[in-house]
C-alpha positions in Angstrom: -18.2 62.6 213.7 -15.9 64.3 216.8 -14.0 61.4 218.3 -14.7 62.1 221.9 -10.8 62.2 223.3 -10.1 64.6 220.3 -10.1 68.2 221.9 -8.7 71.5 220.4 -6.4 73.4 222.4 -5.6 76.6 220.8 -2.6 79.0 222.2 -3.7 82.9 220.9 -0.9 85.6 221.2 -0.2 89.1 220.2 1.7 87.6 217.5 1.1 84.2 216.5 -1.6 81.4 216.8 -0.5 78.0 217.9 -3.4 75.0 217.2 -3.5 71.8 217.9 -5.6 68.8 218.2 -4.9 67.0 221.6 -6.2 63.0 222.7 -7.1 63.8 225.9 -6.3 59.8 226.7 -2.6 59.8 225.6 -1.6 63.6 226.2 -0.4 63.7 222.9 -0.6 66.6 220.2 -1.7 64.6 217.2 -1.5 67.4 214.3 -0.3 71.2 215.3 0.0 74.3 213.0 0.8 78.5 213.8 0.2 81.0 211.9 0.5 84.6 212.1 -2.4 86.5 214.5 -5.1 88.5 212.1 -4.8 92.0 213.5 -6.9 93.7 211.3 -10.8 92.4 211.4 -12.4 90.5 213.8 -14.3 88.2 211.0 -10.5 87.5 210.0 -9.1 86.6 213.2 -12.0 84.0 214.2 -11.8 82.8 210.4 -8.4 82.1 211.0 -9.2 79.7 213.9 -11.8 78.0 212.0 -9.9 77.3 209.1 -7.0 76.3 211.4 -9.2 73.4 213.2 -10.9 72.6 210.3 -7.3 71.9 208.4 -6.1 70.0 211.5 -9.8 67.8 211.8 -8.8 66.3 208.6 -5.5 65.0 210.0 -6.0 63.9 213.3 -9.7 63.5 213.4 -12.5 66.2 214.5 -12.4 67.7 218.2 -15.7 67.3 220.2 -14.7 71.0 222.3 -11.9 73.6 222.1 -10.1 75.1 224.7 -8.5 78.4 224.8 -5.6 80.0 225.6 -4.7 84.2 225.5 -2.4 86.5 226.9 -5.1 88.5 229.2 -7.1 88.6 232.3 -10.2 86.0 231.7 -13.6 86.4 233.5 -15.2 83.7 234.4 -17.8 83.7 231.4 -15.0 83.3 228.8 -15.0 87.3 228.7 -11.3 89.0 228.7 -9.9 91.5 229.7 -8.5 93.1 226.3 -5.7 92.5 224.3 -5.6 96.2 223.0 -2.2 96.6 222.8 -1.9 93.5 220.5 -4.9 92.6 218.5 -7.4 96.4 218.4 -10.6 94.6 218.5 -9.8 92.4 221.7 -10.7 94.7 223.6 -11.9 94.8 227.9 -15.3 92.6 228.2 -14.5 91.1 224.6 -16.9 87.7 224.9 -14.1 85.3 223.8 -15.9 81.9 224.3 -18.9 83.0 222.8 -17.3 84.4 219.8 -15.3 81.6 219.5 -17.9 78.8 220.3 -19.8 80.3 217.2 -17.1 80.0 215.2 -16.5 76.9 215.2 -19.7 75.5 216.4 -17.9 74.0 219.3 -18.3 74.1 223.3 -15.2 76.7 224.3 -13.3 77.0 227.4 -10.7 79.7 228.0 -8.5 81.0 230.4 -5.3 82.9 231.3 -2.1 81.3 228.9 0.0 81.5 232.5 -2.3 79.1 233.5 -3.1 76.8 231.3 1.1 76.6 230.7 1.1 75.6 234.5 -2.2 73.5 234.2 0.1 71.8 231.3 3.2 71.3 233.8 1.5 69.6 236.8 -0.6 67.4 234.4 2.2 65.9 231.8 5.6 68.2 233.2 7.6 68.8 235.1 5.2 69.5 237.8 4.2 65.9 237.9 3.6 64.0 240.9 3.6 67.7 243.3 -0.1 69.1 244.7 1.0 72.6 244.4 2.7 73.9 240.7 4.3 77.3 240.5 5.0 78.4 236.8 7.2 80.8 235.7 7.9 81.9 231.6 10.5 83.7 231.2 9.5 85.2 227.6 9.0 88.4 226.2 7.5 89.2 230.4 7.2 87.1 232.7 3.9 84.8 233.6 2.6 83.3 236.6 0.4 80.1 237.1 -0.4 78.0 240.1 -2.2 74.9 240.1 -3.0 73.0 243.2 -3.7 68.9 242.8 -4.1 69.2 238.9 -6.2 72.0 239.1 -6.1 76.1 238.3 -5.6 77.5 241.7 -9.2 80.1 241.9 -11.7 80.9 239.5 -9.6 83.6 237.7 -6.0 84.0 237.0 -5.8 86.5 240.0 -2.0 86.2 240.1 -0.8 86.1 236.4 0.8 89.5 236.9 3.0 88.6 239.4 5.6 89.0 237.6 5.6 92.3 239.2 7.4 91.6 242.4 10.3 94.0 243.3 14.1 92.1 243.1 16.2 95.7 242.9 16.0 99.4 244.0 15.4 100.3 240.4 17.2 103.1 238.5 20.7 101.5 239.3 20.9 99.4 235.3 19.7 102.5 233.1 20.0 99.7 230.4 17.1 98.2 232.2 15.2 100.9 233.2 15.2 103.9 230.8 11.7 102.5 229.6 9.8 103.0 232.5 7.7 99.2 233.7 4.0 99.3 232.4 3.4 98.0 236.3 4.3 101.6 237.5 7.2 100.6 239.8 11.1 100.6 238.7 13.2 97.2 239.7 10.2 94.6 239.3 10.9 90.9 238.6 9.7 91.5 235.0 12.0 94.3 234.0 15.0 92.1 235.4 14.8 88.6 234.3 12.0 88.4 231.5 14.0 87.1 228.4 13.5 90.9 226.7 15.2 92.5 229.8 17.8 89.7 230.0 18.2 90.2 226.4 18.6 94.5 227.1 21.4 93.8 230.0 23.6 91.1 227.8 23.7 93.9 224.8 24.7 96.3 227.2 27.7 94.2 228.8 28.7 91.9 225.9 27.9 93.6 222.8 24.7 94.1 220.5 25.1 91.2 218.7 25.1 88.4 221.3 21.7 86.4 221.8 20.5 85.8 225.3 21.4 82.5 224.1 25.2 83.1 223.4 25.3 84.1 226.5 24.4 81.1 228.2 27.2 79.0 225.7 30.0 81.7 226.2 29.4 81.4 230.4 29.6 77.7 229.7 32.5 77.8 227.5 34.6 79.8 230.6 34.0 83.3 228.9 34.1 85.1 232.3 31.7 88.4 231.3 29.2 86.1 229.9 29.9 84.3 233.4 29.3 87.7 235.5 26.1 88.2 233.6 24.7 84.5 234.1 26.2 85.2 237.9 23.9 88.5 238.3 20.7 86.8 236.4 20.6 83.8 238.7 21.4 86.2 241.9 17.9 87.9 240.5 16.1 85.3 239.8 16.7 83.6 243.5 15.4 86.8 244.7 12.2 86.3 243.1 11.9 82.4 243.8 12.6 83.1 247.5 9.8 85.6 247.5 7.2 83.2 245.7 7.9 80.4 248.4 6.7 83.0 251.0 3.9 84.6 248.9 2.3 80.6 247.7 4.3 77.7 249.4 4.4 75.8 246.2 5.9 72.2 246.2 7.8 73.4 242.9 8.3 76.5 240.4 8.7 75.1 236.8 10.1 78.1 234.8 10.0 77.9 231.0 9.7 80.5 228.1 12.5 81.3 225.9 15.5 81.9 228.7 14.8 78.7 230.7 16.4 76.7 228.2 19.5 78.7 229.2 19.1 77.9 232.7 18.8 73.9 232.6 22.3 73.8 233.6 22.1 75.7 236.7 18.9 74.1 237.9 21.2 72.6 240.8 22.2 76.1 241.1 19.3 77.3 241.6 17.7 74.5 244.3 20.9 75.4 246.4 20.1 79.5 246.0 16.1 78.5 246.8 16.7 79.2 250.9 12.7 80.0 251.5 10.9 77.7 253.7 7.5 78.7 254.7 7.8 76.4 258.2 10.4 74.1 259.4 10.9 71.7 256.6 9.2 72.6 254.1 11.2 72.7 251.1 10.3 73.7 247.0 11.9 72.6 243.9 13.1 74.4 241.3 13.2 72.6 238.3 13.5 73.3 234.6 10.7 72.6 231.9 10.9 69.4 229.6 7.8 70.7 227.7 8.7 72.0 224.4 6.5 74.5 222.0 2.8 72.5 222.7 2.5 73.9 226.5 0.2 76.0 225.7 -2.1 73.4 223.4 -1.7 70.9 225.7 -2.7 73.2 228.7 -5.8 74.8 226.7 -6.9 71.4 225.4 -6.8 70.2 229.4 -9.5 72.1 230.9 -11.7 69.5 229.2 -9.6 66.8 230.7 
């Protein structure tokens, strides 16, 4: 018998799975589990998701629905894009939700994981309490969500490339830009501050073998390269915030992914660097994610909330 606050919210990406069974009463993630994304047949990837729920059902209870989240463009019958470049067989008009939905004999909801991570934020994040979210993670690229009053902002995720804003000439950090931007333009947002390009401009000024992460400590330690390379990623970053002010007037930007945790120490930085105000007034917050791994589970499992 499904326990009808029991949902599945299950986070699909090139390379792992993340599943989870959500009470949609307390927001809570009562029994999670990843594994490792079947690449190779498409009986093995939706077996995989099966198996995953059906694990987690004897846990935490069975879900009643499942919502899902992926890395790719989503119709709005559940379709996708395509997820060529990661899994072969996801490929464009792949029909997701129904593939899924027989799987696991379940009623399926998917979107965009930008999204859902933002649909997440201004439900039980940082974005608590503001009508319009702005989501940033900074991860291997860079995604974009809006939500406006708890909701996905349109029917699709017509914005989660927007990543793809220009901060810099381009051409001026061969480091940065020797592999040419899948987006077709040189000095995008995405080839700057995603946590791969960060991670390509602190090898080339501080050495092969310091993290993204090291980085971050040695600035706050007083190392004063590490502090010129924190200096030049926040001077980026502002460039993009100030833009996404003007381009969707949002009442905050959350950012999260894999850098952010770097960047909770300059979130005062960063609100004095935001300058943007779409009219006289108006003002956006930056602020810094408190979610942890579940984002994306809780953000899938709430659009059945």
């Amino acid at each position: 018998m499904s326990a009808p606050d029991l949902v599945a919210g299950i986070d699909i990406g090139g390379t792992n799975v993340k599943a989870g069974i959500v009470d949609l009463a307390t927001n809570h993630v009562l029994a999670s589990c990843d594994f490792p994304t079947p690449h190779d047949t498409e009986e093995a990837f939706l077996g995989s998701l099966a198996g995953a729920v059906s694990e987690l059902s004897r846990t935490a209870g069975a879900p009643w629905a499942a919502g899902i989240s992926i890395g790719s463009y989503v119709f709005g019958d559940g379709s996708i894009d395509g997820m060529s470049s990661f899994v072969p067989f996801l490929t464009h008009g792949y029909p997701l939700a129904e593939k899924i939905t027989g799987a696991l004999g379940l009623p399926v909801r998917v979107d965009n994981d930008a999204r859902l991570i933002c649909l997440a934020e201004a439900r039980d994040g940082a974005g608590q309490g503001f009508s319009r979210v702005l989501t940033l993670t900074l991860g291997t690229g860079v995604g974009v969500g809006l939500c406006e009053d708890g909701h996905p902002f349109g029917g699709e995720p017509f914005i989660h490339l927007a990543g793809h804003v220009k901060v810099r000439t381009g051409g001026e950090y061969p480091c940065l830009d020797s592999d040419p931007c899948y987006c077709g333009m040189q000095g995008c947002f995405e080839s700057t501050c995603s946590g791969t390009s960060l991670q390509k401009y602190v090898h080339d000024q501080l050495g092969e073998d310091v993290s993204n992460a090291q980085a971050f400590e040695r600035a706050a330690g007083g190392d004063e390269r590490a502090a010129a390379v924190v200096d030049w990623y926040l001077d980026m970053l502002a460039r993009a915030l100030n833009q996404y002010v003007y381009l969707y007037c949002p009442d905050v930007i959350v950012m999260g992914g894999g850098v952010a945790k770097g960047l909770k120490a300059y979130e005062d930085k960063l609100n004095e660097m935001l300058v943007a105000e779409v009219y006289e007034g108006q003002r956006t917050v930056v602020r810094i994610t408190d979610l942890k791994e579940d984002s994306g589970i809780l953000g899938a499992a709430s659009l059945f909330a």
